[in-house]
Structures are given as structure tokens and as C-alpha cells.
N, C-alpha and C positions, 0 to 999 in steps of 0.2 A: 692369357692361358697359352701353353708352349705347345709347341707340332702334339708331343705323348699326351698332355694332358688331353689333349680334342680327340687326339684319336684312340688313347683309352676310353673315352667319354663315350666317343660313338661304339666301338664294339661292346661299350656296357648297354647302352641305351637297345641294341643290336639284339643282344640276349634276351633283355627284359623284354623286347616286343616278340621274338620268338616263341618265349615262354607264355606270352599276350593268347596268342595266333593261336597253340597247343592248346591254352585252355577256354578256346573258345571266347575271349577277350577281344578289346581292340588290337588293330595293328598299329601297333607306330607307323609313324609317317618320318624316317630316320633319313638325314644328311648323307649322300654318298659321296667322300670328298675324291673320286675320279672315276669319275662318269662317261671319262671317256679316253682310256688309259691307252698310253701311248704302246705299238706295236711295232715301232722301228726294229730294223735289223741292218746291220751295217751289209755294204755290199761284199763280197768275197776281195780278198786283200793277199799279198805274197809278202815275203817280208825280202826286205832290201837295205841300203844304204845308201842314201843321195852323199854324193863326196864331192871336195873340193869346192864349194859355195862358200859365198860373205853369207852367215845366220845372224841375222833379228831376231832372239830370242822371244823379245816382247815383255821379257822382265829388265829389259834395261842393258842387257850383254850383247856385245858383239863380238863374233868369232869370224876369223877370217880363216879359209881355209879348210872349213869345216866339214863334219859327219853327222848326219842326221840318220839314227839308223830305227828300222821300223818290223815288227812285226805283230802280228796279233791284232793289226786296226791301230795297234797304239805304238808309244815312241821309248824307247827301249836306252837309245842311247845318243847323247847329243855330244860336241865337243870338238876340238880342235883336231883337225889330221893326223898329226904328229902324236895324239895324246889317247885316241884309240883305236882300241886292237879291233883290228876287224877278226867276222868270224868264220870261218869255212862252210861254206854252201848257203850265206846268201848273198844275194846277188849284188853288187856293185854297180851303182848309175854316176854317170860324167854328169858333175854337173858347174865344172867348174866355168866361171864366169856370169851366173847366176846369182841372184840373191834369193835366201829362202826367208819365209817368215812364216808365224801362224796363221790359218784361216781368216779372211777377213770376217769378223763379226758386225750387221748394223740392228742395232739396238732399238731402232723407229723406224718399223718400215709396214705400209698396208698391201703388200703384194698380194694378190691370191683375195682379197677383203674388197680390193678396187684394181679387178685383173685387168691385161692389156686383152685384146682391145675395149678400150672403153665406151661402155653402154650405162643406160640408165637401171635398165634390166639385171647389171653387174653392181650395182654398186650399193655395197655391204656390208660398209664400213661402221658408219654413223645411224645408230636408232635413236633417230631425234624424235622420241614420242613424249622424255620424259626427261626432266633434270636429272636423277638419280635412275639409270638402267645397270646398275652393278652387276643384276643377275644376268647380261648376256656374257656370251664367250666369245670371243673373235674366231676360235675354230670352228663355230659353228657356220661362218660365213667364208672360211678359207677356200677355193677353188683350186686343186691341186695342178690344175688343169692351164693356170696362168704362164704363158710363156714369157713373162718377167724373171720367175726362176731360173733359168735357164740361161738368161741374159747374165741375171746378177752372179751367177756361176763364172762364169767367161771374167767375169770381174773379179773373183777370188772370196766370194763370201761364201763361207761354207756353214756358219747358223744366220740365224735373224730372228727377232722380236716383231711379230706382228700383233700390233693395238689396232683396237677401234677408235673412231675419228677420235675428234676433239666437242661435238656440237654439248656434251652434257658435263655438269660437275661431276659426275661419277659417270665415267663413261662403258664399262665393264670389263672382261679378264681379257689378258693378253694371253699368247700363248708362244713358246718361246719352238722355231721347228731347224732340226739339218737342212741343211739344202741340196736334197737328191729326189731325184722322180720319181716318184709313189701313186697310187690310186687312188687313197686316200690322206688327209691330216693326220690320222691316226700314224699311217705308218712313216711320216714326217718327224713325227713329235721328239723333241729332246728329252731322250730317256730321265727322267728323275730332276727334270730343270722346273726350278717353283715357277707357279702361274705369279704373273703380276696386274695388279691393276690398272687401267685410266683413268688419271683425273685431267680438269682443265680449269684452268683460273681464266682471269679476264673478259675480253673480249668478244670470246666464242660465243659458252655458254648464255653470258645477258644478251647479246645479238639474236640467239634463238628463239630464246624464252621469252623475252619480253613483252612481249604483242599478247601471251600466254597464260600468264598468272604466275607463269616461275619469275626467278632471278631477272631483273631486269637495273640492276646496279651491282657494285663488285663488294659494298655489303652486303647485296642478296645473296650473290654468289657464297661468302663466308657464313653467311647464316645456314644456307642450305648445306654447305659441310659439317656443318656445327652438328647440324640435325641429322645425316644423316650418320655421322660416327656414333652420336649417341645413342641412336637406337639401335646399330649393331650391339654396342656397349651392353645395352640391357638384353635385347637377342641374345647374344652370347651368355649373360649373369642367368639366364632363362634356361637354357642350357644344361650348364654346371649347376644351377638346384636341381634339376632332372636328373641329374648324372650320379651325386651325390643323396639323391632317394627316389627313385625309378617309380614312384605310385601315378597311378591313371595316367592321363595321356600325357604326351609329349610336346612339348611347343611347336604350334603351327610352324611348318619350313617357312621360309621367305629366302628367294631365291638372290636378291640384293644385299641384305643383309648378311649369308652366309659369307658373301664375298668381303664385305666390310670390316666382317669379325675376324676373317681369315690374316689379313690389313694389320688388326689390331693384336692379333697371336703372333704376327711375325711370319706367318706361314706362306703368306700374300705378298708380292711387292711392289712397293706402290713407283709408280712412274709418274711423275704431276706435269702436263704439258702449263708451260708458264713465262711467260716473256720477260715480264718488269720485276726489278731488285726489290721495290718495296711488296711489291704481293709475295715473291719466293719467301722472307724475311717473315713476315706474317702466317705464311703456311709452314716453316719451321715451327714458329712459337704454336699453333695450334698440334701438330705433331707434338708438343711437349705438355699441351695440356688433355691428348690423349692417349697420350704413352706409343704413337707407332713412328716407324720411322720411312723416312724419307728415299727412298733407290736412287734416283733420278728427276733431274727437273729437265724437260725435253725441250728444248730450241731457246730457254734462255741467253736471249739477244744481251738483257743485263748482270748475265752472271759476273762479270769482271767488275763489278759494282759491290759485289757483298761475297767476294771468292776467298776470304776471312772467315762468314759464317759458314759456307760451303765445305772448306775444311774442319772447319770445329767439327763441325756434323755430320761428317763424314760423306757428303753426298756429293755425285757425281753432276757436272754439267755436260748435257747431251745436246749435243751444236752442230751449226752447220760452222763451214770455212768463214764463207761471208756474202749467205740470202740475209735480206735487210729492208725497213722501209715497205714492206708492202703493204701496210697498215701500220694504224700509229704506234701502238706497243711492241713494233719492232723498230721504231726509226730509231731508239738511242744508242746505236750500233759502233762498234769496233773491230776491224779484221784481226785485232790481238787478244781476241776474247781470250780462244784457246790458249793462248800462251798465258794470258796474265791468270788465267785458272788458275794454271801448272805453277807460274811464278812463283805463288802460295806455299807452302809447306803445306801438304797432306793434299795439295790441290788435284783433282780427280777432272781432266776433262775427257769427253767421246765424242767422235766427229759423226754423225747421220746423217741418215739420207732422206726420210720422209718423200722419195721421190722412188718413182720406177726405173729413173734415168740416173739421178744421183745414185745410187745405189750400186750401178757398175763402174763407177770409176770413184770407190770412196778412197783409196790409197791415193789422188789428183786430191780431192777436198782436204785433203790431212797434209798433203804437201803444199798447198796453198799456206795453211793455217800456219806450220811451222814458217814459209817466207813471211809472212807476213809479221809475225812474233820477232823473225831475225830485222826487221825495216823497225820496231820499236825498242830493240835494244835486247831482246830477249832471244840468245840463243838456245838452239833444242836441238839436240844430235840427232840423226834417225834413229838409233837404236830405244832412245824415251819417245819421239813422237811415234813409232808405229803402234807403243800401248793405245794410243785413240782409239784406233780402229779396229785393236786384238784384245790385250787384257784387259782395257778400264771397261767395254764393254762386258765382257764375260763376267765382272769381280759384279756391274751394276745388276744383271740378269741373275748373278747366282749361280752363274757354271762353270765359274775359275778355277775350281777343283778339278775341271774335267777337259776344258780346254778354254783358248784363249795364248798361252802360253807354250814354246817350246819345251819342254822336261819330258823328261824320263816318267812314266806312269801315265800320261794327258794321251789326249785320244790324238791320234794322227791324223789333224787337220790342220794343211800344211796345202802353200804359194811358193811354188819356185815361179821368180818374178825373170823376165829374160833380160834384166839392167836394175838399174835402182828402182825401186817402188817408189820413187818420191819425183824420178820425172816425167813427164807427158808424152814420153816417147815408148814408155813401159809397157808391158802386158803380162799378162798373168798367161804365163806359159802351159802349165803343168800345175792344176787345183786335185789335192788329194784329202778324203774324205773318210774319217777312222782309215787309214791307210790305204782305199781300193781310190783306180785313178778313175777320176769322175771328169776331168776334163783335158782336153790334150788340143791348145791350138794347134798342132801342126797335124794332128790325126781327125778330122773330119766325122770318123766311126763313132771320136770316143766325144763327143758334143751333142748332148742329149736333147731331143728335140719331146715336145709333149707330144700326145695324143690329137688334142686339139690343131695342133700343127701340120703334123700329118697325114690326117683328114684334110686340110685345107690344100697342103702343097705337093700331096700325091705323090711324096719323095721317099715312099716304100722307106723312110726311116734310116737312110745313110747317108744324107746328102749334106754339106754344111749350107752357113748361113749363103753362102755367094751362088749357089746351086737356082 
């Protein structure tokens, strides 16, 4: 069932319990599919023109020379110096000697879920109570308040995808947020960015469970997916005969299964934490014997093992440069992952961070990945490996349309980097966010400290990190 069909469904289902209510009837007990809808507002923004920059488009273009011109939050006009017209009354920024690129995006990250400093008290990641916790949401547990944010900003990541651990086969909804200081999640949220799922093959989940009565082998694990897409299945088929003749009540909600169905509508997207080529390979084939598809397989240590099927199916591998060996289903490792992805025709890789630390220097883990591709025979220009870290994330999340990419129309999330972004001597100078400046190394003012911080370091909120 497609986005309209569900949610024609529900505003019928909606009605008929209205009409319930009116005559003195039951109430439905109706699905509200955002329950907790995003309130972002971009920050106030001027319109300008960064000039004279090398542009990383992040579709694959480089412009030497170039104009990045902005107003309205978003990106109006990109291209070569020479090739356009500037416009009278706005403003002109030097930026030549600079590279620009899109926002960094990390596509696995639990900031905010398992904030700094880390407590036991904090940590709100993983609801290991039960194989199958679909029904939680990871913004339930987001702390806006985590000065990771902040850090990873200095870094150039202007979205991110925070999931819940790894401890369950279904582990519950991600939620995809901008990276600017808010009160709450709420006013975080990526306007109109689909929620996606957690899942986790292997390791994890039998390691929890087993002692448990769950999964305690990795045909338990495939069973217990087995089972629980099916009973979405019929959840859902439960549904659509409500929908299709609205008499007496409505099928009990279940809070796991809405999300499973959501999975199987397409509405949902699924992110599958997975290490080994033979389990990815197996959770394709079951993706095709339930019709949903696949977003992301996350830290795929053996993606370069089956980066054939990976293309066929359009799915992305979501990787580190080269963490490896920490357990056995990471040891059959290659620092050419990423490359040999890409290798592939149709080959989709993304570089992540799954780390609080990794996370601000992801433009170093994508520069490792392309050396290391070039030591195996595999060259990668910058202008295709900064996709890792900008659009193959955004196209895995679902918000390619909106950024990810330099173009004309995309929201103005945007690194002017003060050297290449690909060496270790780089920094993210100048991170702008829907067009308003959100971080400025050399201005101290404009480096946002939380709340939390500021209670702690009495720095009346203008002081940088070195204060």
C-alpha cells in the first residue's frame, strides 16, 4: 500500500470514527502517522554570493573558480565566475582559495541518544527488552542538549540520521534532524525527511537474546524477521479491509507493527546494520519475498564481496574508511571497500561515523577511503568521492531532493573548507545552514555552545572552545 493509499485510509478510518464519537458509538483507536511533527524554522539568512572557490558540487562536477550564490535559505545559482552575472545588491564574499562543498551529511550517527558526557543515566540508545521494539522512535530519546552537536558542526555536518543501537532485529524509527541548536527534537527535525527503520543481522541481536528465549542463532535471527514482516503484512491487510468497509471497530493499533507496515508501504526506510556478504545477500532475497526494499546496509565490513548485488538493488553501503576486526564478523576487512563499492556500475558507497568523534572529521575518513582505493588500483577524483559524505547519503535518507547536493533550488547547506577537504590539515572554515551562518572558525560569537555547556563553563555564552 503506497504513501495516498495509507493515508487516504486513515482520514477515512478518521471520519467513520468521528461519525463513531457523534453517535454515541465507539471511538476508533486511529494510527496518527506524525505524532510528533517537525517544527524547524531555518535561522534568518541574507542572500549573498561566495565567489572565486574550487566547487564540489557532490554530483560529480568541478568548478574552478566559481559562484555559489544564495538567497532565501536556498541556492539560487552555482557556476563558473566567468559564466555568471552577478546581481546588484547582494553581497559578494572572497572566497577565493577555498573549497566549497555541500553539508556534510552522516547517515549513522547516536548523538543526542548516547550524549557526551557519557552516563549510564544517558544512555538511550538500545531498548534491549525485546527482539522486535519497532514501535520506539529514537527522537524520543534525542537530548538536544548533547554538545556532540556542536562539535560535529565544527566538522561541517549540517543533517544526520540518528538510529537506535543495534541490540534488536527490529530495532525502532530513526529520525533524520538539521544540525542547529534547538530546545527541542521537534525543532531539529528535517522538514518532510521520511523516518527510517533499524534493523541488525548477526551478531548483536543472538548475543542479547540468547540467554532470553529470543534469537540465539542467525537462523533465529531470519526467523524472527520472517515473523515479524508478516504480521505487519497482515496488520496492514487488517487495515485496508477497515478502510475499504469501515463497520464496527477498527483493528487494535500496535505500535511495532505500524512501523513495519510503514517498511512495507515504502513510506518507511529501512537501514539494516549488517556486516557479512552472506547475511546482506539473504536479507535482499527476503526483501524480495516481502516486496520492501532495502535503504542502506550500515558498516558492511563485506560489502566489496557482493557490490554486484548491491548495485543490482540499488542499495547503498554505509562504511567506515577502515574500523575492522573488533569482532569476528568484522575481521574479513578491506581498506578498498569504498572504492571497490563504487568500482561497480550503480555502486552506491557512504562513509559514517557511528562515533561522537568520528563524526567531526568525516571529510579525513572519506579521504583515507579514496587513498586507500588509489594503493588498490582504483582511482576516485574528489569531486565523485565527496558524494560519500554529501549526496549518496542524502539520496539513502530520502532528502536528495532537498539537499545533499550543490544546485540551484537545494537548501543552502553548504562547507567552505579553508584547503582541500580530503587533507588532514583542513578545517571547515565557514558551515552554512539553509543559508544563515551557523559556524564561523575564526569568529568565536558564531560557534554555538548548548545550554548544557554553559551552565557548566559560566562563559555567559560567547566564549570559544579555547576560553
Amino acid at each position: 500500500m503506497g504513501r495516498s493509499a495509507w493515508t487516504a485510509g486513515l482520514m477515512l478510518a478518521a471520519m467513520v470514527g468521528l461519525a463513531a464519537c457523534g453517535d454515541g458509538g465507539p471511538k476508533a483507536d486511529l494510527p496518527n502517522p506524525d505524532p510528533f511533527p517537525s517544527t524547524y524554522e531555518p535561522y534568518p539568512s541574507d542572500a549573498f554570493s561566495l565567489v572565486g572557490a574550487t566547487i564540489l558540487t557532490g554530483t560529480g562536477e568541478r568548478i574552478e573558480n566559481g559562484v555559489v550564490t544564495v538567497s532565501g535559505g536556498r541556492i539560487v545559482r552555482v557556476g563558473a565566475a566567468d559564466d555568471v552575472r552577478q546581481v546588484q545588491g547582494i553581497t559578494e564574499v572572497d572566497a577565493a582559495g577555498k573549497v566549497i562543498t555541500p553539508g556534510v551529511i552522516d547517515i549513522h550517527s547516536h548523538l543526542g541518544v548516547y550524549p557526551s558526557p557519557s552516563f549510564d543515566s544517558t544512555s538511550d540508545g538500545n531498548e534491549a527488552t525485546a527482539p522486535n521494539t519497532a514501535g520506539v522512535w529514537a527522537e524520543n530519546s534525542v537530548w538536544p542538549q548533547d554538545p556532540g552537536f556542536t562539535r560535529a558542526l565544527a566538522g561541517g555536518v549540517t543533517s544526520l540520521q540518528i538510529l537506535p543501537g543495534s541490540a534488536n532485529l527490529f530495532g525502532g524509527r530513526s529520525v533524520v534532524l538539521k544540525n542547529v541548536p534547538a530546545r527541542t527534537v521537534q525543532a531539529m527535525k528535517f522538514p518532510g525527511a521520511p523516518y527510517g527503520m533499524k534493523m541488525a543481522c548477526g551478531e548483536n541481536p543472538k548475543r542479547v537474546y540468547g540467554d532470553q528465549g529470543g534469537p540465539s542463532t542467525r537462523m533465529g535471527n531470519m526467523r524472527g524477521y520472517r515473523e515479524g514482516f508478516q504480521a505487519a503484512k497482515e496488520y496492514a491487510r487488517g487495515w485496508t479491509k477497515y478502510e475499504n468497509n469501515p463497520e464496527g471497530d477498527p483493528p487494535a493499533r500496535d505500535l511495532a507493527n505500524e512501523t513495519i507496515a510503514g517498511v512495507l508501504s515504502g513510506d518507511v526506510l529501512l537501514h539494516m546494520h549488517c556486516y557479512r556478504a552472506d547475511e546482506i545477500a539473504q536479507i535482499l532475497d527476503l526483501s524480495k519475498e516481502y516486496g520492501f526494499k532495502v535503504s542502506a546496509f550500515h558498516h558492511a565490513v563485506e560489502a566489496y564481496k557482493v557490490a554486484d548485488l548491491l548495485a543490482e538493488n540499488d542499495v547503498c553501503a554505509a562504511i567506515w574508511a577502515d574500523w575492522w576486526g573488533f569482532k569476528l564478523e568484522a575481521y574479513d576487512a578491506t581498506p578498498a571497500n569504498a572504492a571497490l563499492v563504487v568500482a561497480q556500475p550503480g555502486g552506491c558507497a557512504v562513509i559514517h561515523s557511528d562515533s561522537e568523534l568520528g563524526i567531526q572529521r568525516l571529510n579525513q575518513e572519506a579521504a583515507k577511503a579514496m587513498a586507500d582505493g588509489a594503493r588498490f588500483g582504483i582511482d576516485i577524483e574528489p569531486e565523485q568521492a565527496i558524494a560519500w559524505i554529501t549526496a549518496n547519503p542524502a539520496k539513502a535518507m530520502g532528502i536528495l531532493d532537498e539537499t545533499g547536493t550543490i544546485e540551484p533550488g537545494k537548501m543552502a547547506d553548504l562547507v567552505v573548507w579553508d584547503g582541500d577537504p580530503f587533507s588532514v590539515y583542513t578545517k571547515a572554515e565557514r558551515v552554512f545552514i539553509d543559508g544563515a551562518l551557523m559556524y564561523d572558525a575564526n569568529d568565536p560569537a558564531v560557534s554555538p555552545r548548548t545550554d548544557f555547556e554553559l551552565g557548566q563553563r559560566g562563559n555567559g555564552g560567547t566564549g570559544g572552545a579555547g576560553q
